[in-house]
Backbone as a printed PyTorch tensor [residue, N CA C, xyz], in Angstrom:
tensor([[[-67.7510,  11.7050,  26.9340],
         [-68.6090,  11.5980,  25.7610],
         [-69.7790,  10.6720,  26.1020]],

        [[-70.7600,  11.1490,  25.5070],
         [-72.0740,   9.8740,  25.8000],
         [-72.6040,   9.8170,  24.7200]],

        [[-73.2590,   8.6760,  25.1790],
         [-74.0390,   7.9790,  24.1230],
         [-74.9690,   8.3720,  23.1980]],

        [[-75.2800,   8.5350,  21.7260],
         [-76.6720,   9.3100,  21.3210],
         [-77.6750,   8.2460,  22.1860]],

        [[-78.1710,   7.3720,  22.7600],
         [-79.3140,   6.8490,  22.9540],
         [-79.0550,   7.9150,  24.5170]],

        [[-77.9950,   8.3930,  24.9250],
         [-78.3640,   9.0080,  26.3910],
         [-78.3880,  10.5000,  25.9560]],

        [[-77.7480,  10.9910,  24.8330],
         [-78.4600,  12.1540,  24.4620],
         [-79.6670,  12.2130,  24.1820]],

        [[-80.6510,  11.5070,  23.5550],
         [-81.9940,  11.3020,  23.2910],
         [-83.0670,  10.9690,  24.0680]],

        [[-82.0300,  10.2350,  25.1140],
         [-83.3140,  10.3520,  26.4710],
         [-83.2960,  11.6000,  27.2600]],

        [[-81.7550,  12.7760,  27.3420],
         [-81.7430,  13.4350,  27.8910],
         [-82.8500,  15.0610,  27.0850]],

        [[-82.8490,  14.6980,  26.0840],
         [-83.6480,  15.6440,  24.9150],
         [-85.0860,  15.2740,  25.4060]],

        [[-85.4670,  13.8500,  25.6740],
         [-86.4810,  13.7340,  26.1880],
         [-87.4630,  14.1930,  27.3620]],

        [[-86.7260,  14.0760,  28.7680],
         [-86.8050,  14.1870,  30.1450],
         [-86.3060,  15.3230,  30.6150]],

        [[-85.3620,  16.7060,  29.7330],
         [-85.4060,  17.8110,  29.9690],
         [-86.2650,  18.2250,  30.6760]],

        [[-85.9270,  19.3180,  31.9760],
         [-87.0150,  20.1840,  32.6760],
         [-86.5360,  21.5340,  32.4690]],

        [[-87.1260,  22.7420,  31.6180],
         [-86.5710,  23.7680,  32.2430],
         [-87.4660,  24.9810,  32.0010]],

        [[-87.5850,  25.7280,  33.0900],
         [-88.0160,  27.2500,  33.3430],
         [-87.6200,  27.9800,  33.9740]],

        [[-87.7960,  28.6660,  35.2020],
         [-87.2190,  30.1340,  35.5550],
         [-88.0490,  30.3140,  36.9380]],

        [[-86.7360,  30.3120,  38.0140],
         [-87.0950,  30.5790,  39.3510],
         [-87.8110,  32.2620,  39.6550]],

        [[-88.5900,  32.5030,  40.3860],
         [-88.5400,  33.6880,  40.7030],
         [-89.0230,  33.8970,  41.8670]],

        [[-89.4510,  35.1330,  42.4930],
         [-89.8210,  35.3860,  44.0390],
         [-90.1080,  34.7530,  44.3020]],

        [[-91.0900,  34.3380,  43.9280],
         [-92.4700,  33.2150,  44.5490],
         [-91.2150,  31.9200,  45.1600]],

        [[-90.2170,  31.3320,  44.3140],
         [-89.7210,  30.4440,  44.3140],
         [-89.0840,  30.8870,  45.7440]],

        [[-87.9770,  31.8330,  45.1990],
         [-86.8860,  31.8210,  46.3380],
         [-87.2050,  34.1490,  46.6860]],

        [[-87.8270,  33.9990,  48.2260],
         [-88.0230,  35.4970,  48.4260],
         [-87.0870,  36.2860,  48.6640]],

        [[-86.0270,  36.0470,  48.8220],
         [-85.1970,  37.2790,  48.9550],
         [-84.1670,  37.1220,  47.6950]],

        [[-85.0220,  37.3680,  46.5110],
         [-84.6910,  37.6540,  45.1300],
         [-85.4650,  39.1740,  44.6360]],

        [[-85.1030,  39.6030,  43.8580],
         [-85.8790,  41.3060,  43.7630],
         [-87.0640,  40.8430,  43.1070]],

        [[-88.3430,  41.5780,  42.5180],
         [-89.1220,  41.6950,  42.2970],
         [-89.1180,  40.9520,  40.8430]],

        [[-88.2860,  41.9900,  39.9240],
         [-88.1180,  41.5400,  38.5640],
         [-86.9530,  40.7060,  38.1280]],

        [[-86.9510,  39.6840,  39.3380],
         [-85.4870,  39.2390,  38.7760],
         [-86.2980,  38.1150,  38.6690]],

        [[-85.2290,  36.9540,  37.0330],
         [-85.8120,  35.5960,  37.4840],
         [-84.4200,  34.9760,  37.3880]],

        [[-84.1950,  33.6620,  37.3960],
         [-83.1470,  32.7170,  37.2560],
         [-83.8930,  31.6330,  36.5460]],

        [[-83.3530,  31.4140,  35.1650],
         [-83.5120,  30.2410,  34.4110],
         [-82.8200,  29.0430,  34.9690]],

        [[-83.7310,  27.7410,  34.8330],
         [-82.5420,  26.8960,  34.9360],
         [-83.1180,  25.6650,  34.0770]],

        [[-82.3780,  24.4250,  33.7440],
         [-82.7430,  23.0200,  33.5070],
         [-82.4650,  21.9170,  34.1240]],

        [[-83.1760,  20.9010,  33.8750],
         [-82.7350,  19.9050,  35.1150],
         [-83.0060,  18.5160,  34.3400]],

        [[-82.4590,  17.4790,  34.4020],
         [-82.3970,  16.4940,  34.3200],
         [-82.2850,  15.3950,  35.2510]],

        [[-83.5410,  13.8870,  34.8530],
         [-83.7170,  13.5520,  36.3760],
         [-82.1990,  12.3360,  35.9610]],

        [[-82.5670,  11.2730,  36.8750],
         [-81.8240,  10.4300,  36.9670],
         [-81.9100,   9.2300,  35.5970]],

        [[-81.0580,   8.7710,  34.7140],
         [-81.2630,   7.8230,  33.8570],
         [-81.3060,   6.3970,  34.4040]],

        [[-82.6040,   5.6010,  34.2480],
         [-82.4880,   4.0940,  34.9610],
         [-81.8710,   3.7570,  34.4100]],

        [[-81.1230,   2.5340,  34.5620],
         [-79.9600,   1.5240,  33.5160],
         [-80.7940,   0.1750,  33.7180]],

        [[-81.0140,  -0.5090,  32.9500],
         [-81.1750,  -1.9290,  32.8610],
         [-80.4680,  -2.9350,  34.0730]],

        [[-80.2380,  -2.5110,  34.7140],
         [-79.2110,  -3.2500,  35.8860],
         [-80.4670,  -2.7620,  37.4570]],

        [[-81.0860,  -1.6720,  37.3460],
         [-82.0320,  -1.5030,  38.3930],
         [-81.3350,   0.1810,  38.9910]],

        [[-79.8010,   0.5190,  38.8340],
         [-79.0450,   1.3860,  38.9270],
         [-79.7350,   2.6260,  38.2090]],

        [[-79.2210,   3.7450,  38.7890],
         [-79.6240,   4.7260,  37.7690],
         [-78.2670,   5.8560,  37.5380]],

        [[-78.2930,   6.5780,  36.5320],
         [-77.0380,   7.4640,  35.8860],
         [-77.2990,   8.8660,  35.8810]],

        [[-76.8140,   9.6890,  36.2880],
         [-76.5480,  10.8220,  36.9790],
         [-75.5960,  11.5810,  35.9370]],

        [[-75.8450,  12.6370,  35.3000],
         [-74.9570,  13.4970,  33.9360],
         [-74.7370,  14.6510,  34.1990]],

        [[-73.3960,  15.0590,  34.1720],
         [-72.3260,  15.9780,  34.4300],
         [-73.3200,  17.4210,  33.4980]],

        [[-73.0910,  18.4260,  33.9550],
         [-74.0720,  19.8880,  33.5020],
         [-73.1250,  19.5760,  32.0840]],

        [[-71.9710,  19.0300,  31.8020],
         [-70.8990,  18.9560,  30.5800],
         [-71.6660,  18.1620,  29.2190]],

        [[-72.5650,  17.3410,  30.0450],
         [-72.9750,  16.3300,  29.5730],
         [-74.3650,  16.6800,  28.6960]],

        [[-74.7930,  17.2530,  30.0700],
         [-76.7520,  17.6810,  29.2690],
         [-76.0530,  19.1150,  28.2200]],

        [[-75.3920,  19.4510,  28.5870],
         [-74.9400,  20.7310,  27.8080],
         [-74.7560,  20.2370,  26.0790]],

        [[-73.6800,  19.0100,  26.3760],
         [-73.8620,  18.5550,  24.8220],
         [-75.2970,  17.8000,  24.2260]],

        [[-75.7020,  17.0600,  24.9810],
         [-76.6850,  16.5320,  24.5120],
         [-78.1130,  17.7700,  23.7770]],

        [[-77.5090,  18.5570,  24.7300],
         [-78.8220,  20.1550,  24.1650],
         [-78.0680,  21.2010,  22.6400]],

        [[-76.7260,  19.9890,  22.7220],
         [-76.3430,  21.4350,  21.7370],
         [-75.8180,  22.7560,  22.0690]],

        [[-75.5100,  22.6580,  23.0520],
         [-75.0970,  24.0760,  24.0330],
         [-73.5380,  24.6290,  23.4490]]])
């Protein structure tokens, strides 16, 4: 379980769109692959926090 202040940064710093040829070429023409990404959370300590796909999944509501 996490935190709402780390759900709210993760709502924040969300990345997401959709790979395609250009990205990766030996994918077909009309194919794409969605994806999202989340970077690293700094912590007040200088450390940073790293969230399970379980994790951004809840924080998005998934």
């Amino acid at each position: 379980m996490i935190s709402k202040k780390e759900k709210e940064w993760i709502k924040r710093n969300v990345i997401s769109g959709v790979a395609t040829k250009e990205d990766f070429p030996s994918m077909k023409d009309d194919e794409v692959l969605p994806f999202i990404a989340v970077p690293n959370m700094p912590q007040p300590d200088g450390t940073t926090k790293a969230f399970s796909i379980e994790e951004i999944m809840e924080a998005l509501g998934k």
